[in-house]
C-alpha positions in Angstrom: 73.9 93.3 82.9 73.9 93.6 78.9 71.3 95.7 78.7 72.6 98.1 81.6 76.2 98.3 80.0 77.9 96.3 82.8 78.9 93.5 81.0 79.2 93.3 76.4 77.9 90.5 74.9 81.1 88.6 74.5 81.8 88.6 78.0 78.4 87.7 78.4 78.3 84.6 76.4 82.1 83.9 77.9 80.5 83.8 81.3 77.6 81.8 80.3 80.3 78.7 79.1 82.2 78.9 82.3 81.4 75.8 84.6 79.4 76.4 87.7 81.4 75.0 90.6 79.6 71.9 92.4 81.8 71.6 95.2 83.0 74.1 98.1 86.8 74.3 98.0 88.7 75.3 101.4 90.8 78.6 101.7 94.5 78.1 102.1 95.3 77.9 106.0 99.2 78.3 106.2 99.7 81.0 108.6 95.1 81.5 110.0 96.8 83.3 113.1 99.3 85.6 111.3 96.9 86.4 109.3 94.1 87.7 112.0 96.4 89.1 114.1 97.6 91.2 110.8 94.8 91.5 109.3 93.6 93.5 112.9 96.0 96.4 111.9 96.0 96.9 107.8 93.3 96.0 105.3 93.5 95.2 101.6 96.8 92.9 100.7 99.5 92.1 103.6 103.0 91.2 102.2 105.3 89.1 104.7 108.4 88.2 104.8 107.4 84.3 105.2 109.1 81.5 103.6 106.1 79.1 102.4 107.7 75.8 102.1 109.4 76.6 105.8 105.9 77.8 107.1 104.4 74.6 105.6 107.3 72.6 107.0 107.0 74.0 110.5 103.2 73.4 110.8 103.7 69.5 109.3 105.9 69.1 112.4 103.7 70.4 114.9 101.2 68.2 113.2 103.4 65.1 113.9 104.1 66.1 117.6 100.3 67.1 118.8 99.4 63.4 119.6 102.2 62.7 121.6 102.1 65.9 123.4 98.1 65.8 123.6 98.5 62.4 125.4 99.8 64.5 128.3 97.5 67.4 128.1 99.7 69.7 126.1 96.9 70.8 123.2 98.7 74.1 122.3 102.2 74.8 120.1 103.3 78.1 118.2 106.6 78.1 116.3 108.3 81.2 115.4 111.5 81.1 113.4 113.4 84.4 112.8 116.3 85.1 110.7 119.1 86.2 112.7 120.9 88.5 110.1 117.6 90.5 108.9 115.6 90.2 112.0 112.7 88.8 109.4 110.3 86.5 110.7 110.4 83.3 108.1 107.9 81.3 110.0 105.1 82.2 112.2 102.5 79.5 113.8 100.7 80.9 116.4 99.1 77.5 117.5 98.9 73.8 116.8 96.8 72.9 113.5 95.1 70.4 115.4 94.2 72.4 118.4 90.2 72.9 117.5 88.2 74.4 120.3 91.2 73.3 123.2 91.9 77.2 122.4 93.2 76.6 118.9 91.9 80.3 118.0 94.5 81.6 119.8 97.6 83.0 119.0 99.9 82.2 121.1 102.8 84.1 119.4 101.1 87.7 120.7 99.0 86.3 124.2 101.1 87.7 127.2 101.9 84.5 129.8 104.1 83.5 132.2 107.4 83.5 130.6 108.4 80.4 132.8 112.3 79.9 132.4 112.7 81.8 130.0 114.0 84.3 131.9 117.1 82.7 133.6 119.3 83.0 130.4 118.6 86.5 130.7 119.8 86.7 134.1 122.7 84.7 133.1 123.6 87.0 130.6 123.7 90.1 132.9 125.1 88.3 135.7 127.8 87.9 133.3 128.2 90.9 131.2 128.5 93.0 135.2 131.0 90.6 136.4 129.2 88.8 138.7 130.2 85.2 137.6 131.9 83.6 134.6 130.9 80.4 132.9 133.1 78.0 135.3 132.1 80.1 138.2 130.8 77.9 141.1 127.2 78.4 142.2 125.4 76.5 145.0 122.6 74.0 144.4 121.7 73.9 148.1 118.8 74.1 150.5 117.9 77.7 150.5 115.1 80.1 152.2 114.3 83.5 152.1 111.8 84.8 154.7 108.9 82.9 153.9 110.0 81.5 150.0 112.2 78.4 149.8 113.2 77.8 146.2 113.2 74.3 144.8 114.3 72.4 141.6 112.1 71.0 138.8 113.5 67.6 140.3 113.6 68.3 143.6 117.1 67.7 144.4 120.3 69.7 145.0 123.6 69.2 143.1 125.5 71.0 145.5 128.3 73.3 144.2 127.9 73.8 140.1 129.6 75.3 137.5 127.0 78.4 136.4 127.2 77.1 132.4 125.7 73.5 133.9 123.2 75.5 136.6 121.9 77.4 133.6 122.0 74.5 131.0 120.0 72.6 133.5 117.5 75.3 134.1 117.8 75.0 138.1 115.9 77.2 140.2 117.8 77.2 143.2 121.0 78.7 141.9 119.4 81.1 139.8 117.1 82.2 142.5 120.5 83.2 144.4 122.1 84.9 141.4 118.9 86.8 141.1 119.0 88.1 144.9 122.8 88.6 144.3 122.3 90.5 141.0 119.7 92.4 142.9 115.7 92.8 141.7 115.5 96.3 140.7 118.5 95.9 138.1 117.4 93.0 136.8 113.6 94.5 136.3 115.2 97.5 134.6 117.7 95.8 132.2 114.5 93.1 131.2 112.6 96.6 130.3 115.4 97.9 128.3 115.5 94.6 126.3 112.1 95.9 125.4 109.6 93.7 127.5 107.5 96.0 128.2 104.8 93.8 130.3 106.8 93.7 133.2 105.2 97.0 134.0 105.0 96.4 138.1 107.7 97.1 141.0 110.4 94.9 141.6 109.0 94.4 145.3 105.7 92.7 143.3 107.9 90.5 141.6 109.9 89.1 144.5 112.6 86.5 144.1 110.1 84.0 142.6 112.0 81.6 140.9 112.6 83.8 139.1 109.4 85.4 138.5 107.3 82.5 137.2 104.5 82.1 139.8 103.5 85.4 139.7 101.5 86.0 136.5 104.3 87.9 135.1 104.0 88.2 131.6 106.3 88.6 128.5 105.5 88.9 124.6 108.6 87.1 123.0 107.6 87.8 119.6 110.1 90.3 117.5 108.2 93.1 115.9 106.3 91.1 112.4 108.4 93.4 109.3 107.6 93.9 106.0 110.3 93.4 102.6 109.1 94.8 99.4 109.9 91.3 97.8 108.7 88.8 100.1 108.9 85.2 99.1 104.8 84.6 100.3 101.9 86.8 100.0 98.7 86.6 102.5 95.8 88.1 100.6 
């Protein structure tokens, strides 16, 4: 490389002192998902907006939790903390560090799924903001059917007449599965696709009164969109 004028002699002899590594070192793996899953839409160097030591922090406890959770069959975790006043995403774990080949490739944080329960506070919220109830408003908790579909709890029991704050703080089926039918479908389906959730691309007769909505593959990406800052306080890259 002398001799072609890629490299001067000093440089040359510098290079010839240095110590030839003996052992493979392992690349950093804070944030493997948020780095795939950005590295799919930009090349050369990614700036975030993460906070290391909270990134670090957040992984160490899913860490801690995987065994416990493993013992009954749950492999998979993703963590996503956002900061309320800048709408920056401080940390992002798309899956459990200790997932391996029980899917621990995927990222969680961007894979539609069912959205489970998540979607009762969001009824909740525009049960309330049209009128419909109040926190201390009573709801039933009863034995309910609607044509074929009968609603039940995670438990399997009724509570009878309930304040709405305890139906929803309880996550029951039953009473939100009536607020939903009183609320109506259609509404519902089109404030959820105002909020921006734009997988629930079907009609409101697909999506029925189920519970609401869980058992019927609807999906939902709750991640906010990943934003930049021109002095973030960790680099990928």
């Amino acid at each position: 490389m002398v001799e072609a004028g890629h490299l001067s002699a000093e440089s040359a002899e510098r290079a010839r002192e240095e110590v030839i590594p003996t052992v493979a070192v392992s690349l950093p793996q804070r944030a493997p998902e948020l780095a795939t899953t950005l590295g799919k839409r930009s090349t050369g160097r990614i700036r975030t907006t993460l906070d290391g030591s909270l990134q670090d922090a957040a992984r160490a406890v899913m860490l801690r939790h995987h065994d416990r959770l493993a013992g009954n069959s749950i492999e998979n975790q993703a963590v996503i903390i956002v900061d309320n006043s800048t709408l920056q995403v401080m940390v992002y774990a798309g899956n459990s560090p200790a997932a391996g080949i029980r899917g621990g490739d995927v990222d969680i944080l961007q894979a539609p799924r069912s959205p489970g329960s998540t979607l009762k506070p969001l009824l909740y919220a525009c049960a309330l903001d049209a009128g419909l109830i109040w926190p201390g408003s009573l709801l039933p908790d009863i034995p309910t059917q609607y044509g074929s579909y009968r609603p039940e709890n995670y438990n399997r029991q009724f509570q009878g007449i309930i304040p709405s704050m305890e139906a929803i703080a309880a996550s029951l089926n039953v009473p939100m599965v009536r607020l939903l039918k009183e609320f109506g479908i259609d509404p519902f389906l089109r404030k959820l696709q105002s909020f921006g959730l734009n997988t629930l691309n079907r009609s409101a007769d697909h999506y029925g009164l189920s519970d609401p909505w869980r058992r019927r593959g609807t999906v939902i990406r709750p991640c906010p969109d990943l934003r930049c800052d021109s002095s973030p306080t960790w680099h990928i890259g």
